[in-house]
LOSESE-322582 format. One record per residue (C-alpha): residue in one letter; x, y, z; residue number from 1. Coordinates in steps of 0.001 Angstrom, whole numbers. Last residue first. Example, Ala and Ser with C-alpha at 12.3 -4.5 7.8 and 13.67 -1.06 7.14 Angstrom:
LOSESE-322582
<node><resn>S</resn><x>13670</x><y>-1060</y><z>7140</z><resi>2</resi></node>
<node><resn>A</resn><x>12300</x><y>-4500</y><z>7800</z><resi>1</resi></node>
//
This chain:
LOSESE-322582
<node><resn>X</resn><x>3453</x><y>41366</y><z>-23852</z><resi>32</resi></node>
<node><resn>X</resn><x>1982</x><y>41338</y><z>-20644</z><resi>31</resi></node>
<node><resn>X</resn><x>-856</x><y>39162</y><z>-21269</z><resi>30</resi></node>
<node><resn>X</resn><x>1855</x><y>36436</y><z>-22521</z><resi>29</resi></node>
<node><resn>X</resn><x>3621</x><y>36301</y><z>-19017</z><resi>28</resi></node>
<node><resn>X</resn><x>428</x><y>35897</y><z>-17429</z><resi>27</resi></node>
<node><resn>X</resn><x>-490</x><y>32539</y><z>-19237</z><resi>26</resi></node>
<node><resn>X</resn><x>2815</x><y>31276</y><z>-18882</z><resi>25</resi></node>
<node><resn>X</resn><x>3356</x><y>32143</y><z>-15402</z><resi>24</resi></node>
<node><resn>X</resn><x>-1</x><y>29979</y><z>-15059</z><resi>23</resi></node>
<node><resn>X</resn><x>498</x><y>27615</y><z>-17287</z><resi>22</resi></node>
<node><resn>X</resn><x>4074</x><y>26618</y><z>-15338</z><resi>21</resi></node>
<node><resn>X</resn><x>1367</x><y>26865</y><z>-11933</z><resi>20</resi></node>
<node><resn>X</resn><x>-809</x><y>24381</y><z>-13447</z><resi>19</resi></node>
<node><resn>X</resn><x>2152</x><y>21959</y><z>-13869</z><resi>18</resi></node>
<node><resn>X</resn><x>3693</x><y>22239</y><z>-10952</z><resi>17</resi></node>
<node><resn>X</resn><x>371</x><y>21600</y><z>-9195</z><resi>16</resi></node>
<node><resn>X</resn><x>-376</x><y>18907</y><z>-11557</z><resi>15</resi></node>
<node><resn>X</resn><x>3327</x><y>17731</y><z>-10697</z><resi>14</resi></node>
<node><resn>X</resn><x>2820</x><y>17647</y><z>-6969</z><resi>13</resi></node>
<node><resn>X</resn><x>-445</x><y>15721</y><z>-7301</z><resi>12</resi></node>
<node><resn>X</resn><x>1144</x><y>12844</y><z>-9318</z><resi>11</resi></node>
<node><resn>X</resn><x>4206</x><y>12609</y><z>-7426</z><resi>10</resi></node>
<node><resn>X</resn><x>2042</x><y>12126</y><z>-4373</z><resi>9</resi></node>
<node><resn>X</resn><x>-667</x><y>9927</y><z>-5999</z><resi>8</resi></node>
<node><resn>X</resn><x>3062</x><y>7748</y><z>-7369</z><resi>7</resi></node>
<node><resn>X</resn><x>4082</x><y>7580</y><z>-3784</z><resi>6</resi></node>
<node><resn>X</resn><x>801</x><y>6090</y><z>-2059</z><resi>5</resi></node>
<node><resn>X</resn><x>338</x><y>2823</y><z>-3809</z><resi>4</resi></node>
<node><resn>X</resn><x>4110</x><y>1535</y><z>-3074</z><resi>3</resi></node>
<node><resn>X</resn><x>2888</x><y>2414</y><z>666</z><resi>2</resi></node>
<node><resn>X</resn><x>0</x><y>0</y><z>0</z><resi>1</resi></node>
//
């Protein structure tokens, strides 16, 4: 079950990563 736990974790932390990339992204183009 521990085995089951670590890939949700690395999952959730790169969706967060993720969202906040498009997010920089996103703002960094409206102020161009």
């Amino acid at each position: 079950s521990f085995l089951r736990i670590i890939p949700k974790k690395i999952n959730r932390i790169n969706n967060h990563h993720l969202r906040s990339l498009c997010f920089e992204l996103s703002t960094a183009n409206d102020q161009m």
